[in-house]
N, C-alpha and C positions, 0 to 999 in steps of 0.2 A: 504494500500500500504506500505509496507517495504521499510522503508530509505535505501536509498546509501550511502556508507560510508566508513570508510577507505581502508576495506579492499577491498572492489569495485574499490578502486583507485589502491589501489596496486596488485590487478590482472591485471587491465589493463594495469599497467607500464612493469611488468614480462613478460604480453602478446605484448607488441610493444617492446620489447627486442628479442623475438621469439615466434614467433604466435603458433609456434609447440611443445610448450613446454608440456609435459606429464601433466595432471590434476592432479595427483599425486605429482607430485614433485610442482606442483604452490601449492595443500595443504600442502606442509610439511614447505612452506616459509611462507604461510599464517596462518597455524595453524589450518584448516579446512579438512574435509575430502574431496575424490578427487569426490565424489558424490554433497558435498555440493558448491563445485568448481564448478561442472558443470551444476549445477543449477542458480549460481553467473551470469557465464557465458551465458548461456539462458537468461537468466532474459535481463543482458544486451545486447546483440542482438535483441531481442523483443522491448527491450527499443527503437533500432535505436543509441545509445550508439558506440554501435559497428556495424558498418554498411557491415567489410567484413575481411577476412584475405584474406592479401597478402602475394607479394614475392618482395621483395626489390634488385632489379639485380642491378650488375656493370655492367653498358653498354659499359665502356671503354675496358671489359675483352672478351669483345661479338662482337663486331663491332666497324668500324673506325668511327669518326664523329668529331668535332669541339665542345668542351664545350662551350657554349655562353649562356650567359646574355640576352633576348632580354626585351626592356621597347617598349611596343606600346600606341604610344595615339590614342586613338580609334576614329574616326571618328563620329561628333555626327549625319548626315544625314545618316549616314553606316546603316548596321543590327544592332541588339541588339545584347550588350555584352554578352549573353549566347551563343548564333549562334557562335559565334566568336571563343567563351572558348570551347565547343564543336568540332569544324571544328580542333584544335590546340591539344586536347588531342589526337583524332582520328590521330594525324598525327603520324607517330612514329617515328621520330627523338625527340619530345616532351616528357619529361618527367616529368612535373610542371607547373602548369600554376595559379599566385596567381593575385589577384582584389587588385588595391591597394582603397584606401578612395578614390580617386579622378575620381574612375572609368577607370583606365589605368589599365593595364595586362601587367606582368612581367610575362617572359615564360622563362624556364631553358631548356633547347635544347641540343642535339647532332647532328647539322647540318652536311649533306653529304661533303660539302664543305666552302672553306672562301667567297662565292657569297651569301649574306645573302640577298641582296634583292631580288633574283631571289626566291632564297626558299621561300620566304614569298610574294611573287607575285605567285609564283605556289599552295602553301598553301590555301592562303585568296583572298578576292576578292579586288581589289584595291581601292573602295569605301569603305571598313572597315575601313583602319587605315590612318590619319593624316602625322604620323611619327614616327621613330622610331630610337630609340639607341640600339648599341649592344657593351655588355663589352665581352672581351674574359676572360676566366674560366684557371687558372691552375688549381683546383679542386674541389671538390662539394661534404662536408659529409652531414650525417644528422642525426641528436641527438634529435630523440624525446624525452619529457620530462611532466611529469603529473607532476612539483611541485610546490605547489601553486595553484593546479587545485579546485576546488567546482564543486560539480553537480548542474545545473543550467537549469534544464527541464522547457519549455517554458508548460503554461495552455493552451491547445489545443481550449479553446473557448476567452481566455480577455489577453491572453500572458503574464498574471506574473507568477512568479514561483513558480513553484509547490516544495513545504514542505513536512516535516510529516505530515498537513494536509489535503496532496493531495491523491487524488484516481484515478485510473484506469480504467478502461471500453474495451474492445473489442465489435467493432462494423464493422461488415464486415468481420471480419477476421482482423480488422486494430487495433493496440493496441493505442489507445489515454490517454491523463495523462492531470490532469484537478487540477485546487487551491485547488477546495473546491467543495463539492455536488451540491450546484446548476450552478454551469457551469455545471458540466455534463451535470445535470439535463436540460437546456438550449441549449446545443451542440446535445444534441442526440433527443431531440423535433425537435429542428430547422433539423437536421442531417431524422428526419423521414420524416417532411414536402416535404422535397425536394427529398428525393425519392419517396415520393406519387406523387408527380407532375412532375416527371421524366418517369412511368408509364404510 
């Protein structure tokens, strides 16, 4: 398996700058050809690395809404916090939705109007959430940043991290990344088992 490395990092910063940027021209910053770029790039996509290119819109330049802050404390008899975080991206006044440690959800919203409990009684089901606070927004950037970042791939069968002397596997069609050879070794026996007996 081929280390990730600097300049892994810093394709990926050039690409959350603009995802559209020519392969060519990310080689000429990087010092690689736009071939060996777009291998870089495979590679991490495969990885799961890179999970998608977006489109980062101004929604104020788009439509009317209410910038808003919202903190919810999630109800612990409610749904589970996925169901919640889900129901909340779906919605599309929603455009952020972050887990804090404590298990509350802070949502960054373009609400229709200033009746924010109606919206979130229409939203969610009233068993979800506890309570809630809403700050109002004069504005909202956002500055990704890789610096200080490491690659820190989780071992697909004991979750430490996988090094230079980690290896790779595709199984399924699924690409898994593993410490050392006998996790593989371990993940893809157990990973057979249980398709046998899935059959």
């Amino acid at each position: 398996m081929r280390d990730l490395d600097e300049t892994d990092l810093q394709i990926l910063q050039l690409l959350m700058s603009n995802a559209r940027r020519p392969y060519s021209d990310l080689a000429d910053v990087v010092g690689l050809s736009a071939p060996a770029v777009s291998d870089r790039v495979a590679r991490l996509q495969e990885m799961g690395i890179i999970r998608r290119f977006t489109l980062d819109i101004d929604r104020s330049q788009l439509r009317k809404g209410i910038p808003v802050l919202i903190t919810l404390d999630i109800a612990s008899a409610g749904p589970d916090i996925s169901s919640i975080k889900e129901k909340l991206i779906d919605e599309g006044a929603v455009e952020h939705v972050f887990t804090t440690a404590e298990a509350n959800l802070v949502v960054y919203a373009r609400v229709p109007d200033n009746d924010i409990a109606s919206w979130l009684t229409d939203t969610l089901d009233e068993e979800s959430i506890d309570d809630f606070g809403v700050m109002l927004l004069a504005a909202a950037d956002w500055s990704p940043d890789l610096g200080g970042t490491e690659f820190a791939l989780a071992c697909a069968q004991c979750g430490n991290t996988v090094d230079s002397e980690g290896t790779a596997t595709r199984i399924d069609g699924e690409l898994y990344q593993f410490c050392c050879p006998s996790c593989e070794s371990r993940f893809t026996e157990k990973y057979e088992q249980l398709k046998q007996g899935a059959d």
